[in-house]
C-alpha positions in Angstrom: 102.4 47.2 82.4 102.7 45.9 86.0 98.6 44.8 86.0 98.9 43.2 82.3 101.9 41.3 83.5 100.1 39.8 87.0 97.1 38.8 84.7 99.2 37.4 82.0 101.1 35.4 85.0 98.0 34.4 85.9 96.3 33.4 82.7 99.8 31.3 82.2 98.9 29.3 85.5 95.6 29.3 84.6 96.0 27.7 80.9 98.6 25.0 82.2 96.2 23.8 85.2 93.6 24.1 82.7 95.6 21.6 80.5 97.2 19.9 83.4 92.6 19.3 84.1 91.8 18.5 80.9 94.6 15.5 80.3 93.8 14.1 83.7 89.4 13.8 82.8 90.0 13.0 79.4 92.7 9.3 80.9 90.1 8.8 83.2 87.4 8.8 81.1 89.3 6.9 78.4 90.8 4.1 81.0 88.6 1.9 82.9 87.7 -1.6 80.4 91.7 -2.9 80.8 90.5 -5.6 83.3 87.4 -6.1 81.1 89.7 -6.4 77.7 92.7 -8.5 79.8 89.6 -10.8 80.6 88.6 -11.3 76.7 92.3 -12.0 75.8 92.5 -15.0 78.7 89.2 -16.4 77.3 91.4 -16.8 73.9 93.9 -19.6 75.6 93.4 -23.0 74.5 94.5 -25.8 76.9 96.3 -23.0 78.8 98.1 -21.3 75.2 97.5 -18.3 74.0 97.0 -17.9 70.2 100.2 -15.8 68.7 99.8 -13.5 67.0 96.4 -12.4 69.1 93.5 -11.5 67.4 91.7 -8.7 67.2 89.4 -7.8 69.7 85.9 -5.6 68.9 86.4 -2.7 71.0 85.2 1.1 70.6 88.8 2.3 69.9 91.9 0.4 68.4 93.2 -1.6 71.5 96.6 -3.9 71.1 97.9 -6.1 73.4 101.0 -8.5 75.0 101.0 -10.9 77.5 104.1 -10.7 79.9 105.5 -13.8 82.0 106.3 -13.4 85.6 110.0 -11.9 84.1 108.6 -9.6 81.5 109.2 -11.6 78.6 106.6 -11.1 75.4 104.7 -14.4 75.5 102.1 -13.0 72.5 100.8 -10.1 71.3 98.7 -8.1 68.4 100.1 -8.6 65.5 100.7 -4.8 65.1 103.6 -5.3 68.3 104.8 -8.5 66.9 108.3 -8.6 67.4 108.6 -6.1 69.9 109.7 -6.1 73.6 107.7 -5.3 76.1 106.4 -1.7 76.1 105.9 -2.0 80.1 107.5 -3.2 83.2 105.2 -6.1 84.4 105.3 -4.5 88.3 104.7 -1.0 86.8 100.3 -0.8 87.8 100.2 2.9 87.0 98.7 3.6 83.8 101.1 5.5 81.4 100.7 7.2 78.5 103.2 6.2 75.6 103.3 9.2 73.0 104.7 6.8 70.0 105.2 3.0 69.5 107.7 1.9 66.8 106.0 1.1 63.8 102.4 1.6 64.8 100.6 4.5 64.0 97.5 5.8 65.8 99.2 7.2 68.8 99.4 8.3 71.8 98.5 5.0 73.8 97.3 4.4 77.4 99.0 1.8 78.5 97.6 -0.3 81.3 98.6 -3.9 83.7 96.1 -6.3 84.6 97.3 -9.6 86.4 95.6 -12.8 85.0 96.0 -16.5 85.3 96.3 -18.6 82.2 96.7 -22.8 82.7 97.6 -22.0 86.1 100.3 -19.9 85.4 99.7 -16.0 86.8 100.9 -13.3 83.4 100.7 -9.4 83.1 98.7 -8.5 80.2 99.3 -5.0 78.9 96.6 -3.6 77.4 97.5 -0.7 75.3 94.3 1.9 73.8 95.1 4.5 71.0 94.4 7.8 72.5 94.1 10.0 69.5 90.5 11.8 70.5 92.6 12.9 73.6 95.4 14.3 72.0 93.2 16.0 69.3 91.5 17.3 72.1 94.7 18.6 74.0 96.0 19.8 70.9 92.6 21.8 70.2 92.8 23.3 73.4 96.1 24.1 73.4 95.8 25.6 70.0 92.8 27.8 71.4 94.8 28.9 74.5 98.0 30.2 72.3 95.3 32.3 70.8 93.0 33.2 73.4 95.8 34.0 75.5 97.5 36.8 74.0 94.1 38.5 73.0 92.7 38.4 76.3 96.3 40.1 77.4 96.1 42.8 74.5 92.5 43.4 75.6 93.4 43.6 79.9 96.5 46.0 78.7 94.2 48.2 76.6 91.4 48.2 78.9 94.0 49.2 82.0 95.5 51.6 80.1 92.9 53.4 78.6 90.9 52.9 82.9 94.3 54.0 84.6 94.4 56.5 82.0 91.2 58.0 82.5 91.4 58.1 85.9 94.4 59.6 86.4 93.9 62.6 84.0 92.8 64.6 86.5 95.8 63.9 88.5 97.9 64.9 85.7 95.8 68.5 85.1 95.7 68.9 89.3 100.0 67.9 88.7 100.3 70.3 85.9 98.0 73.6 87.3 100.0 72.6 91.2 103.4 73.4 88.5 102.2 76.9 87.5 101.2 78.0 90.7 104.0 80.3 92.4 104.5 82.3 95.9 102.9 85.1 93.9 100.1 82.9 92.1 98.7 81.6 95.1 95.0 82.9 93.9 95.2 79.9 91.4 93.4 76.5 92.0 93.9 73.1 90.8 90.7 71.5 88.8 88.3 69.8 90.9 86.6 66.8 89.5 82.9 66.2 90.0 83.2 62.6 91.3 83.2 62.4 95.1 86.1 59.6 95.0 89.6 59.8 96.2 90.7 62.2 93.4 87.9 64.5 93.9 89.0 64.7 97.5 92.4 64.8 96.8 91.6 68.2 94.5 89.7 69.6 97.1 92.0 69.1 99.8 94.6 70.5 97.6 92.2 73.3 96.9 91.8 74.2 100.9 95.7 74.0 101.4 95.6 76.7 99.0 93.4 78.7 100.2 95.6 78.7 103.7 99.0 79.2 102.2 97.1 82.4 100.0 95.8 83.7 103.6 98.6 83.0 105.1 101.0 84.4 102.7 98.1 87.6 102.3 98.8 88.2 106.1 102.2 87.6 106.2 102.6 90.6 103.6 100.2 92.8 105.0 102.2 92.6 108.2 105.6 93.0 106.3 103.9 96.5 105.4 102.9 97.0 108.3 106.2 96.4 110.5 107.6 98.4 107.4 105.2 101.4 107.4 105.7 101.7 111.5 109.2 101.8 111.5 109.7 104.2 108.3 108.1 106.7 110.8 110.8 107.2 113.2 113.4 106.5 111.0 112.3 109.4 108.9 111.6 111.7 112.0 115.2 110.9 112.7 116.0 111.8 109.2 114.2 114.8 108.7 115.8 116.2 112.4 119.7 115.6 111.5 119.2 116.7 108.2 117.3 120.3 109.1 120.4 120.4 112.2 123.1 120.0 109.3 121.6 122.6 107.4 121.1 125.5 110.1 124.5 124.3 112.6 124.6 127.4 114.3 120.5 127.8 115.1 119.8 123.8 115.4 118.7 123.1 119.4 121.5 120.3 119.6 119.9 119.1 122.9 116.1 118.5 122.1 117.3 117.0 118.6 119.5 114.7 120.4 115.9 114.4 122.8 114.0 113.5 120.0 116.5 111.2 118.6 116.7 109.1 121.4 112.6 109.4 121.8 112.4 107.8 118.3 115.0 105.1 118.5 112.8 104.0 122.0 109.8 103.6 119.6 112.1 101.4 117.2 113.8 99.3 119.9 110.2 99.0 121.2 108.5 97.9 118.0 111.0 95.5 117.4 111.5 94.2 120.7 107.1 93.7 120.0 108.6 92.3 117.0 110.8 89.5 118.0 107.8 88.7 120.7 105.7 87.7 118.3 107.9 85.7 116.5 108.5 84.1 119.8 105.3 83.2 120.3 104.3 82.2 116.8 106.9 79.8 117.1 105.0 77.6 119.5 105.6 75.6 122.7 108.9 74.9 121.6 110.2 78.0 122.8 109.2 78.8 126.0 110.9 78.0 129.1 108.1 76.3 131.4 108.4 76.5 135.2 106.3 77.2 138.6 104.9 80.9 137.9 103.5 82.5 140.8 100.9 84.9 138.9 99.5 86.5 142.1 103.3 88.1 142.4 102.2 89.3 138.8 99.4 90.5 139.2 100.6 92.6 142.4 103.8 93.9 140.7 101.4 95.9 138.3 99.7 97.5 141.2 103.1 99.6 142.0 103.9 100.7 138.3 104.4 103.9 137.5 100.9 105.3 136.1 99.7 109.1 134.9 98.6 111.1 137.9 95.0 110.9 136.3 94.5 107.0 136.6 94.9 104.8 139.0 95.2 100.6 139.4 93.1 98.9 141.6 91.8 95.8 142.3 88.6 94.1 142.7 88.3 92.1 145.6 91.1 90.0 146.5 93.4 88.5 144.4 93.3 84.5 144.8 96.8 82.9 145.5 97.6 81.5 142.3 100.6 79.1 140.6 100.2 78.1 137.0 103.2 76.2 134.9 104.2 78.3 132.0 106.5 80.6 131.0 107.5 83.8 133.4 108.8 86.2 131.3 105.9 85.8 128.4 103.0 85.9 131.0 104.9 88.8 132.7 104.9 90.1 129.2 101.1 89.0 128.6 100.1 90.7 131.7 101.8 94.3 131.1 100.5 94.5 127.8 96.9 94.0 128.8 97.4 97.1 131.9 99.4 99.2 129.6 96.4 98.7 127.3 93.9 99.5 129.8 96.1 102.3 130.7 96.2 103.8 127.5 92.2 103.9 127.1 91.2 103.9 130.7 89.4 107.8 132.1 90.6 107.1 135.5 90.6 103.6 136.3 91.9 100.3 135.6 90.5 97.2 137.5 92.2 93.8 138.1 91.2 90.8 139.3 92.5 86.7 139.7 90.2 83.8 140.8 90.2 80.1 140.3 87.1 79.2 138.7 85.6 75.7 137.7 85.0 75.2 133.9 83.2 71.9 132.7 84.7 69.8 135.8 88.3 71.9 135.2 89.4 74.3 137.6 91.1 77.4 135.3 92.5 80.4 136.6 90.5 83.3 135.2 92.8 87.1 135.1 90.5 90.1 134.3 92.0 93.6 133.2 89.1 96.6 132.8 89.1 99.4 132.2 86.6 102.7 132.1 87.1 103.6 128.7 85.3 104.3 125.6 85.5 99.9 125.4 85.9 98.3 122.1 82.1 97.7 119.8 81.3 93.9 119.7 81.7 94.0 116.1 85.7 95.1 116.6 86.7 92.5 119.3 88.3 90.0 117.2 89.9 92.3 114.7 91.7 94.0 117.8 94.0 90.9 118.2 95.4 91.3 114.6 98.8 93.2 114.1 98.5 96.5 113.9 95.2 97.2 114.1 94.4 100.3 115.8 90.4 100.6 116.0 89.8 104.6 116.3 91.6 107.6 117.6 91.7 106.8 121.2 94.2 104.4 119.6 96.0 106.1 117.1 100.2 106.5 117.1 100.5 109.2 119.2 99.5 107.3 122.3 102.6 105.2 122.2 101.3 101.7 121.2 102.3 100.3 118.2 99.4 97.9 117.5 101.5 94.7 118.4 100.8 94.7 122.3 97.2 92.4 121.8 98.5 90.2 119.4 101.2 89.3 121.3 98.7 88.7 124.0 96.4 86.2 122.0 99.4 84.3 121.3 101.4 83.7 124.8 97.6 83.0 125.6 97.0 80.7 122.9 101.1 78.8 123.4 99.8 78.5 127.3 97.3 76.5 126.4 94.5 79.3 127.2 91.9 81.4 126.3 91.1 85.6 125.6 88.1 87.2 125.3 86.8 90.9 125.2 83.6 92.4 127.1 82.1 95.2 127.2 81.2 95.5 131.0 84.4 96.3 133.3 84.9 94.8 136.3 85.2 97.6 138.6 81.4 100.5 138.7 83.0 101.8 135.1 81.8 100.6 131.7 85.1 100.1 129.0 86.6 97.0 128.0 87.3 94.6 129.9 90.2 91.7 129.0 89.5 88.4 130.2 92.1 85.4 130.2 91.4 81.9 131.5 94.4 79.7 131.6 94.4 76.1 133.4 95.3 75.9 137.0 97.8 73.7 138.6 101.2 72.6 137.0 99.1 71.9 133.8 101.8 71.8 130.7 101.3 74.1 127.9 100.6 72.8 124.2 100.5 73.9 120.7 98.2 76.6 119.1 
């Protein structure tokens, strides 16, 4: 409707300049022989007097005439104005074109003033030229107009509609499938059409946010069942112990029950604590509280935890002195995980290192944590950042992790603005796995994942 009323607006314009054209070629064409003709009627004065009424002159279309004094009074005219004043103002020299003249019919006229001088005395003669081709020929082409008009508007409408129409049907379908699709329909997809044009892309772009919102919702509900699965473990252990104690009061071991409560209410407080972590550091930049971090401190706090008396933490050369910008408490966080990992796989030995290495022209601070392990098979090291993934049975429950501790890593690495990657070589004469971070040196802002 909007695009049929624009070109009707502009067909409007169109037909009135068209007309506005047409009358203006069609005067001048018809306008041109008044001196000529005024010429003819002063060659008619006798002795300086004009015959009354005039004759008529031979001319290509009917032309009438009168002769004005200096005041605008009728001195003579054609016989067809006899009796009539003065059709024009003697000092009006613009041609004008007089639609009717009392009494005469052959109209419209083109009137036109031509001074001449008759016995000495200067007169207007107004010579006045019937018109009629013209107006036939306005009338014809306004005639044409009022119909051409409205069919040329009927066909722009149709032909919009039926273009718009056609090229938003695949809007509507892509509109209509986008409808049916729910939280637990996500596997649906809108129809693509074959033309590489804006609507194409459009699908397809609609198409690829799907597919992210299905992944995304497929791991967000894989680790709903996960968080779920690891905490129905102590909560039944719990269970199960209070319930076999209610049963048998007088032979239940009161103490090691209330031991083993307390053991699995640690591994809750510690999988949610995990928990709340990795909401933390999903949520971005937003959330962590940036200042000077000294992470050679870090690194040589670790050195004086409490370890098994079969392993040991050492450290591989000598730690460079260090000062990032981030935030203390997640790399403090980021740091235990990766030894408490190490820890958990290591045979005897876990092997740290800190340096400040250049990395195309940047200077990043690079933190290493081995260990002599069985290591982690290439094919596993990016799976073993995922939530819950525990690779084989040198990670299984009973160690005490619970499958959170690397994720959580990737992601205060990832918010800082860093990198993590896994090798297979430690850093110390062992082989294992060996952790390595690289985060920019210097007071270098984090930014978002």
């Amino acid at each position: 409707m909007l695009a049929t009323a624009v070109v009707a607006m502009a067909l409007v314009i169109g037909s009135f300049a068209l007309l506005g054209l047409f009358r203006g070629a069609l005067l001048r064409s018809q306008s041109g022989s008044a001196q000529e003709r005024a010429g003819e009627v002063a060659s008619l004065a006798i002795d300086g007097v004009l015959p009354s009424p005039l004759p008529s002159l031979d001319s290509p279309r009917l032309t009438l005439f009168q002769v004005l004094d200096a005041k605008g009074a009728v001195i003579t005219a054609s016989h067809q104005l006899d009796g009539l004043s003065a059709l024009r103002d003697p000092d009006q020299r613009r041609r004008k074109v007089l639609d009717t003249i009392d009494g005469v019919e052959g109209g419209p006229w083109l009137a036109e003033t031509v001074t001449e001088t008759i016995g000495a005395t200067p007169v207007t003669v107004l010579v006045i030229t019937s018109v009629a081709g013209y107006a036939r020929g306005a009338e014809l082409l306004r005639t044409s107009l009022l119909i051409i008009v409205p069919i040329l508007l009927l066909l722009v409408g149709g032909t919009v509609w039926m273009v718009v129409g056609r090229a938003l049907r695949p809007v509507e379908a892509m509109r209509a499938e986008a409808e049916a699709i729910t939280g637990s329909k996500l596997q649906r997809r809108v129809p693509a059409p074959t033309t590489n044009d804006e609507v194409g892309r459009l699908a397809h772009t609609l198409n690829d946010m799907l597919d992210r919102l299905e992944t995304s919702a497929d791991a967000q509900r894989r680790f709903v069942a996960d968080a779920s699965h690891e905490l129905r473990t102590p909560i039944a252990n719990i269970r199960l112990a209070i319930e076999v104690a209610r049963a048998h009061p007088d032979r239940a071991d009161w103490p090691a029950i209330a031991e083993d409560v307390l053991r699995q209410d640690q591994r809750m407080e510690h999988l949610t604590n995990d928990l709340l972590m990795l909401a933390r550091t999903e949520a971005g930049p937003s959330t962590l509280r940036l200042a000077a971090v000294d992470l050679t401190a870090l690194v040589t706090a670790e050195l004086h935890r409490v370890v098994p008396p079969d392993r040991e933490i050492v450290v591989a050369g000598t730690l460079a002195d260090v000062q990032i910008t981030g935030d203390a408490d997640q790399l403090r966080r980021l740091l235990s995980n990766l030894v408490d990992n190490a820890i958990r796989h290591a045979e005897h030995t876990v092997t740290l290192s800190l340096r400040t290495v250049p990395m195309s022209g940047v200077a990043m601070t690079e933190l290493a944590v081995a260990d002599d392990g069985p290591g982690i098979a290439v094919d596993d090291r990016v799976a073993v950042f995922s939530p819950f993934v525990r690779l084989d049975q040198h990670r299984a429950r009973n160690q005490g992790g619970t499958g959170l501790g690397l994720s959580i890593v990737q992601r205060v690495v990832h918010a800082h603005n860093g990198t993590i990657s896994v090798t297979g070589e430690g850093v110390g004469d062992g082989g294992g796995a060996t952790f390595v971070v690289q985060l920019p040196a210097g007071r270098t802002a984090p930014s978002a994942v």
